[in-house]
N, C-alpha and C positions, 0 to 999 in steps of 0.2 A: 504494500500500500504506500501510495505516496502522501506526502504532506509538506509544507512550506518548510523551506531548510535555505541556507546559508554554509556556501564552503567558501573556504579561506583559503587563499595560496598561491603557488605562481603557475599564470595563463598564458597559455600557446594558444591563440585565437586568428585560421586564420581568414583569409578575405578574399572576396570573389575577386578580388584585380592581382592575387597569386599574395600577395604580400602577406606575412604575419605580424597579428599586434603580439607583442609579449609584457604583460603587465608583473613584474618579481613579486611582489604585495598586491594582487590583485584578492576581487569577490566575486563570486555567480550568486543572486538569489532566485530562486524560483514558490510559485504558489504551490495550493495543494493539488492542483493537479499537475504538476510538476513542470508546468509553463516559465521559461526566466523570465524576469521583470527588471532583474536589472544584470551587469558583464561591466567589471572595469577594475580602476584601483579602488583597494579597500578604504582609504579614504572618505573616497568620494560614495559608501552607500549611503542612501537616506536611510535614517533613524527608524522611520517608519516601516522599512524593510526587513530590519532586524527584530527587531523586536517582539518577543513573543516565537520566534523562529527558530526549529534546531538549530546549532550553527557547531563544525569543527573546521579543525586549520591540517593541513598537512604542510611538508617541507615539500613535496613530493610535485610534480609537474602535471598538472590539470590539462589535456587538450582535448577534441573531438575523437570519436572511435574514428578505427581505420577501414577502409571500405577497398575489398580486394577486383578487381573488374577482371581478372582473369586468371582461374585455377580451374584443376580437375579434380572431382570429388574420387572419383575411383580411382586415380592416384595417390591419393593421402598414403595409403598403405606401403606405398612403395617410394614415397619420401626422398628425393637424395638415392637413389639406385637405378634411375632412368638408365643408366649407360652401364651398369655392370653387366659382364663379360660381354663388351661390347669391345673389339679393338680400335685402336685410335685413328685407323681412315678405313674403315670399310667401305666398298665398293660403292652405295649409293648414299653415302654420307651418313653421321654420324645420328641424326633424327630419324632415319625410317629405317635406321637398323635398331636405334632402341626402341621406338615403337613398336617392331613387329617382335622383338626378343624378349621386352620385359614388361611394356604397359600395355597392349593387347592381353594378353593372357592375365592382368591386374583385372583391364576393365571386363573381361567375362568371366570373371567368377561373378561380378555382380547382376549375372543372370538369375540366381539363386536372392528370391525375395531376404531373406536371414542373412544372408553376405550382405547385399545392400542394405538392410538397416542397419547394421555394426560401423557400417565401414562411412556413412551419414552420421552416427551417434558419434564415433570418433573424432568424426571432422569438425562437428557442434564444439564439440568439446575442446577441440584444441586453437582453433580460429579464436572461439572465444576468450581460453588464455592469453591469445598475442593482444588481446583489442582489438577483434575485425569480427564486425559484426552484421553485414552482407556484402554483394559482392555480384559479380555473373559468373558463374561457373557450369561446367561441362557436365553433365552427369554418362550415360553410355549411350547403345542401342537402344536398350527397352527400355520399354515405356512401363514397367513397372515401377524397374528403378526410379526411373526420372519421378514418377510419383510419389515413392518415397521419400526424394530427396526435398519435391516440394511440399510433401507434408508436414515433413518433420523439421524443418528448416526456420530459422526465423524471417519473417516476411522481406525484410530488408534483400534475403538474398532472389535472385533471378538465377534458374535454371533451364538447360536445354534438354532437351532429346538432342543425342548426335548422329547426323544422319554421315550414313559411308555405305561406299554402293559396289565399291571397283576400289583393284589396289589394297585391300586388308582380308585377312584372314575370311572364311567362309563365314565361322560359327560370329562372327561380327556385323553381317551384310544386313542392311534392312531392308525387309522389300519394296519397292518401290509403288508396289499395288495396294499394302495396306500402311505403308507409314505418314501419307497424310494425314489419313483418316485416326490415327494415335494422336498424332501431331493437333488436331482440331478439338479431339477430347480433353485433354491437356490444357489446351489453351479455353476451354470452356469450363472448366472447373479454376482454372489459378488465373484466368486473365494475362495483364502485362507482368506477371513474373514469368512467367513462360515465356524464353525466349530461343527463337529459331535458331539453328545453331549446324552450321556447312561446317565437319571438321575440315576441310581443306579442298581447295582443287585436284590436289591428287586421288583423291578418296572419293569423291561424286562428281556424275557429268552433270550436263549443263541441264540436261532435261528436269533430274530432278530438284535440280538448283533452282530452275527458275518456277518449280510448283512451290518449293517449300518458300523462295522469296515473294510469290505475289500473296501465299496465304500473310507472311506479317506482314503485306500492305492492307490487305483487307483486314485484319485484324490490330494493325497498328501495336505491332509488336515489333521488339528491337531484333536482331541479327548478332550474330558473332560467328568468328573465323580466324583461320591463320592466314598472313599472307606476308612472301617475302622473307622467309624465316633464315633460310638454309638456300648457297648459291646450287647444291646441286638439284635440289627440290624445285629451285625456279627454273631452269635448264629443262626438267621432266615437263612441268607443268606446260613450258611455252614448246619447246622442241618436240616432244612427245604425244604428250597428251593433248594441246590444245594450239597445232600450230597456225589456224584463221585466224587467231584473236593476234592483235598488238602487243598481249605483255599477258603474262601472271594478273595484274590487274585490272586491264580489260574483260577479261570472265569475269570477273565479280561484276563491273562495272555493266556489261551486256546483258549476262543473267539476268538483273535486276535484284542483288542481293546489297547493293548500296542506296538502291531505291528508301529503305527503312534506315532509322538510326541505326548506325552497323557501329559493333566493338571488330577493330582487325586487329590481331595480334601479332608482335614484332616490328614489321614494316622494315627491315634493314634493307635487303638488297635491292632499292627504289632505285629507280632512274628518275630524270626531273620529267618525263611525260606520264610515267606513272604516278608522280606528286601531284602533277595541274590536273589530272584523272580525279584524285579523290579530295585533292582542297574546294570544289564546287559543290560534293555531297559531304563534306563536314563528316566522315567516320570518325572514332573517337581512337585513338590509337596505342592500343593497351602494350606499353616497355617493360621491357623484364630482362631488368641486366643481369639478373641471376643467373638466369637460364640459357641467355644469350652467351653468357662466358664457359657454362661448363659445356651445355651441346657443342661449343665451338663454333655458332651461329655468325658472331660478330657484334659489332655496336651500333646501336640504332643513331641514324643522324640526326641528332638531338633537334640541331640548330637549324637543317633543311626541312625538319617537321614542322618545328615554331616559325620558318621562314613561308612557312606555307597555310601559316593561320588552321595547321592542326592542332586538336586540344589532344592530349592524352596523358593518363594515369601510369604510378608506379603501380607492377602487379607482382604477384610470383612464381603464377606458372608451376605451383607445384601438381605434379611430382620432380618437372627436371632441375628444383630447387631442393634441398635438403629440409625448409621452413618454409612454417607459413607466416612466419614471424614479418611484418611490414619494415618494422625497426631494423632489422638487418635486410631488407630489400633496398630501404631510404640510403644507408652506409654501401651499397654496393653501386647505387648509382650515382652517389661523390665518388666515390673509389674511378669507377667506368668512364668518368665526362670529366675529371680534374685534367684541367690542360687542355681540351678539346673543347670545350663550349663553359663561358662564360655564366650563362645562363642555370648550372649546376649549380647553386645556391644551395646551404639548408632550409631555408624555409621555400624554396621552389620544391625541395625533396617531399616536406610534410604537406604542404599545399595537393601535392598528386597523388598523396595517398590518401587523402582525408575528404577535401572540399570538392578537390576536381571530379572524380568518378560520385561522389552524391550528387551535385548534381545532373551531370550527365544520366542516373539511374532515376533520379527520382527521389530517392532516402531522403527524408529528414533528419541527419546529422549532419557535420563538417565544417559547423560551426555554430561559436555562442550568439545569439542575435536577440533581442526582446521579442517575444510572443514565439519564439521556439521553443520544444522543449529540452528542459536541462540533458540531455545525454551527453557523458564522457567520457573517459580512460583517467585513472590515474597511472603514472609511470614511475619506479624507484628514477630519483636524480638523485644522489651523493655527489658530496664536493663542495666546493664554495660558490656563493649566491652568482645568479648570471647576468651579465649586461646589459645583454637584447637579443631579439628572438636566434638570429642564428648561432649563436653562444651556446646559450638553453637548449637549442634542438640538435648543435654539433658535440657538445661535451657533456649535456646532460640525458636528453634521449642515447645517442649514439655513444657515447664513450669515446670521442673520436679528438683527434689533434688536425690540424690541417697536413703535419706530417705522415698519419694513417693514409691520405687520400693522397699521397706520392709514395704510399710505399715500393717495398721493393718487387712489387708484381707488376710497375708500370711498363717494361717492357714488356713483359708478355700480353699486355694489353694492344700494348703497340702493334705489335704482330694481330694480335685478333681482327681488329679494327681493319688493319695491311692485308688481311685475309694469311699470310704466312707462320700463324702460329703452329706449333708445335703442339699435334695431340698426344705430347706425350710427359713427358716430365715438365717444359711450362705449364700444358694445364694442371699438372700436380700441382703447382706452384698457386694457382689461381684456386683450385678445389680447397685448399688446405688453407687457404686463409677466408673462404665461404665459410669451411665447417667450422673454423675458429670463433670466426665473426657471430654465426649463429649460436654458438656454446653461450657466448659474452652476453648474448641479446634477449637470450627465448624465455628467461624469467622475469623478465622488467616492468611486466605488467603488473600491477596491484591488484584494480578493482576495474570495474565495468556499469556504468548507470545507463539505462534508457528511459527516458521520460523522469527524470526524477527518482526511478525506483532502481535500489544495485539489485544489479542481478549475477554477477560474477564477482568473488572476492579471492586472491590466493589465500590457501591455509598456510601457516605460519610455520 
């Protein structure tokens, strides 16, 4: 139950034009229905606010939950193992050999209704640890699954059905004759959390890309996809698979699956015609420098994205992340853009995990405003009081120095970026300061409010 309360302490609040306020001695108060009424320094509340009002203080760093726009739930299990016993350049590149080696055969065990609900429950549970509290994410083939994962979910989060037709395993294929018709039931019980969902060009033709894109027009439902991940995946897609079209991004673009608000995931190996393609339907462009570094995918062009009036979120792409922790996503891409784009800020980092993908989704979080309601994170911050916001979000969220974001993996980034890295002992190099980075991060969370009411605390 909620009721009028006063917290005390220091605020990472941030703002639709990317910027964060950070108040060191800030207040949030909200009513009883857990609406804020007032955001600022603690100063400045009026008397009237407090009074009569629970009210506690922490040392601890108050900001919005974190909002993930692009993971896979049947991955969870498999966490950080996307590429075991995968060698370091196999023949069709490093992505569709650990898909077909280690996350296919993840995501059909959750054929079996009882797999999927464990493997739902788990991912509840541990999202919620980090502070992420929806999100768009993948669920499999069936549409059992997918219902579980929309039942059991908190509303915040959007899931698909993932449709794959061609190019994956048999016991994966959906058929083409009745996955509409799932697709429409689905979306007739959950509405716009249901969201259409092409795992890729290489996995479904155009036929049935362009049924499952005009249903979210008609239904005004968002889209999600991968595109441009991996140079040898684009190479298939255009040489192979779809050589009429102009690019990897003209299918999408032709289909009509940019027609809807579309999340595309990665975007790296863009040319600039495939940029002026998608800056006139605004796709929201979900970066995952996690995953981009250990697949060996490359780096997203930060600054040709933003140069193109794309908006997009920090995500994590887990499973080919080891966490689902944001706070070590936010650290890995200072880490990935230190030196390369200007634009890498820390409060650009929490901005893209927090504000940008809410409102892109719809959620009411990602930030404190009057007449919102109070939902937040608290985060352990130790150490001595912080400046201003990117201080508080570089040393007290992250643990970080501006030394961390030049360490000594910059070369092997260099090479990533160069497309010439080394799948072999650089990306050890690059792996082992992931899994460090996440050791350092995955407990930071304290607490979890929605609307006023906590509903996740760590135990002590």
């Amino acid at each position: 139950m909620t009721r009028a309360q006063v917290i005390l302490g220091p605020i990472l609040n941030p703002r639709p034009d990317g910027e964060v306020e950070f108040s060191a001695d800030g207040a949030i108060a909200c009513d009883n229905a857990g609406t804020i009424d007032y955001v600022g320094p603690a100063a400045g509340l009026p008397p009237a606010l407090a009074t009569g009002r629970l009210s506690r203080r922490t040392s601890h760093l108050l900001l919005p939950p974190f909002v993930d726009a692009h993971i896979h739930i049947p991955q969870h299990p498999i966490r950080g193992h996307f590429m075991d016993v995968v060698g370091a350049n196999p023949e069709h590149g490093r992505l569709l050999a650990g898909l077909n080696r280690n996350v296919f055969p993840a995501e059909a065990r959750c054929a079996d209704r009882a797999v999927a609900e464990q493997v739902v429950a788990d991912f509840a549970a541990d999202t919620l640890a980090k502070g992420v509290v929806g999100g768009a994410a993948y669920m499999t083939v069936h549409a059992e699954a997918t219902d579980v994962a929309l039942s059991r979910l908190h509303p915040f989060w959007r899931v698909g059905l993932v449709l794959m037709e061609m190019n994956c395993p048999d016991y994966l294929r959906v058929d083409p004759a009745s996955v509409i018709a799932e697709m429409e039931s689905l979306a007739d019980q959950f509405g716009e959390r249901f969201i259409v969902t092409d795992r890729f060009a290489v996995a479904v033709g155009s036929d049935l890309r362009r049924r499952a894109a005009r249903l979210a027009w008609d239904r005004d439902l968002m889209t999600q996809t991968h595109l441009n991940e991996q140079v040898r995946e684009k190479q298939f897609v255009e040489r192979t698979l779809y050589p009429d079209y102009a690019s990897y991004t003209d299918v999408y673009r032709q289909d009509g699956l940019l027609d809807a608000t579309a999340i595309v995931a990665h975007c790296i190996h863009m040319t600039e015609a495939e940029m002026g393609m998608l800056a006139p339907r605004q796709p929201f462009v979900a970066h995952c420098p996690t995953s981009n570094a250990l697949l060996c995918s490359g780096i997203m062009p930060l600054d040709r994205i933003a140069g193109h009036g794309l908006e997009y979120a920090i995500c994590t792409d887990v499973g080919a992340s080891p966490t689902t922790s944001m706070l070590a996503e936010m650290a890995q891409f200072l880490k990935v853009h230190a030196g390369r784009s200007g634009a890498a800020t820390p409060s650009e980092a929490l901005f893209r995990a927090t504000l940008a993908p809410a409102l892109k989704l719809g959620i009411e979080t990602g930030r404190f405003a009057i007449g919102a309601p109070l939902s937040f994170i608290e985060v352990r911050a130790d150490g001595a009081p912080f400046a201003f916001a990117d201080d508080a979000i570089r040393r007290g969220l992250l643990e970080m120095t501006r030394d961390h974001e030049r360490g000594n993996y910059q070369a092997a980034l260099d090479a990533l970026q160069q497309g010439t890295l080394d799948c072999g002992s650089s990306l050890n190099l690059l792996e082992a300061d992931v899994r460090d980075t996440a050791r350092r991060l995955d407990d930071k969370v304290i607490s979890v409010t929605l609307a006023g009411e906590e509903i996740w605390r760590r135990k002590v």
